[in-house]
C-alpha positions in Angstrom: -22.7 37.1 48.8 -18.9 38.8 48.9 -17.4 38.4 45.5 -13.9 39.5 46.7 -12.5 39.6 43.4 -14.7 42.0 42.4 -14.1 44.2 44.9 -12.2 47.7 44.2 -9.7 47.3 47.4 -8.7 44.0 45.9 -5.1 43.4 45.1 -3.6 41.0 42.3 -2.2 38.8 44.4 -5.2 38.1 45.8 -6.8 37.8 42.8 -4.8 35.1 41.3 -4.9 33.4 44.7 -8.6 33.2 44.5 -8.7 32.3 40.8 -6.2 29.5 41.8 -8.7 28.7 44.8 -11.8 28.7 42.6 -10.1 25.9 40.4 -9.1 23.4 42.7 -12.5 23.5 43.9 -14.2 22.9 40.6 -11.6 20.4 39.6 -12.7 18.3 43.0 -16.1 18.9 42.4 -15.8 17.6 39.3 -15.4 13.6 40.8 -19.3 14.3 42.5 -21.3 14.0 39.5 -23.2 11.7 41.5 -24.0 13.8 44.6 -25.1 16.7 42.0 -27.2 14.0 40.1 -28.9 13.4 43.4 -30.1 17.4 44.5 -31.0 17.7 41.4 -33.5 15.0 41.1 -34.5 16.3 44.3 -35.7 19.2 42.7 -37.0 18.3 39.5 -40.6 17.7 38.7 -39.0 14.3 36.5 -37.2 11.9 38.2 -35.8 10.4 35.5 -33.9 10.8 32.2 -35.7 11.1 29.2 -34.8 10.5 25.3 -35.1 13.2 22.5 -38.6 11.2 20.8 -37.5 10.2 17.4 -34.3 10.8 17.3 -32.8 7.8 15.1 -29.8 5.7 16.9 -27.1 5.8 15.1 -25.8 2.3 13.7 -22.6 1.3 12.8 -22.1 -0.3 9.3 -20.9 -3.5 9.9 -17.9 -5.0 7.6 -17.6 -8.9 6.8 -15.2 -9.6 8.9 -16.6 -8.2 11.9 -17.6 -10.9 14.3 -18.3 -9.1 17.4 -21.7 -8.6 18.8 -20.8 -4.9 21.0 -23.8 -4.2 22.9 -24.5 -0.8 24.2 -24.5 -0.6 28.1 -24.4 3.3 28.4 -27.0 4.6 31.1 -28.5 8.1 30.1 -27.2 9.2 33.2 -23.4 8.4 32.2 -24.7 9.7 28.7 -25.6 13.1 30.5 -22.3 12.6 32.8 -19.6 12.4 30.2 -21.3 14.6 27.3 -22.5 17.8 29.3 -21.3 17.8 33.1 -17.5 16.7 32.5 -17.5 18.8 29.5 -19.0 21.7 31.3 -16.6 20.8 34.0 -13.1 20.9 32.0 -14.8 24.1 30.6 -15.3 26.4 33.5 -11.6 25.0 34.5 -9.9 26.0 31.3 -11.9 29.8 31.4 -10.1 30.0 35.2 -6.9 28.8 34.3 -7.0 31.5 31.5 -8.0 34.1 33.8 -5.6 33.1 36.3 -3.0 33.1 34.2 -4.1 36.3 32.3 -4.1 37.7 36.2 -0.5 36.7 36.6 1.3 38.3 33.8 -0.7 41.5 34.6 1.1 41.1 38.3 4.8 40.2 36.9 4.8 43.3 35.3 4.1 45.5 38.2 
């Protein structure tokens, strides 16, 4: 695997080109939680999602006025989806943008 900006014979133009690259790609890839969902159950040994054993669910104290009955639909896959993968996601976007950007005033001044 090339990792061009690595490289010595690399310019900073480049770079910031290929730090600019890098992010659109994660930010796309981002919408394909499903497709990533899928290889990986291909791979793993459990095909399913499991539950940390007695871990209490948290409750929500209810007040007298409250008439609502809200009932919990969330899947452990959008559970998995929306606390670790999107959060990993925006992560690994905001480190390149910081890079990129980091990258950029480096060029401006030469």
């Amino acid at each position: 695997m090339n990792f061009q900006i690595q490289a010595s014979t690399v310019n900073l133009i480049t770079v910031t080109d290929l730090y600019e690259s890098l992010r659109k790609f994660f930010v796309a890839e981002r919408q394909n939680f499903e497709y990533f969902e899928e290889k990986a159950m291909e791979l793993s040994v459990s095909k399913q999602y499991t539950t940390e054993i007695g871990k209490r669910q948290p409750t929500r104290k209810k007040r007298f006025d409250d008439t609502s009955e809200e009932v919990n639909t969330t899947t452990a896959s959008e559970i998995f989806r929306v606390n670790t993968f999107l959060i990993l996601m925006d992560r690994l976007v905001s480190e390149l943008e910081k890079r990129q950007k980091a990258y950029n005033g480096f060029n401006e001044k030469f």
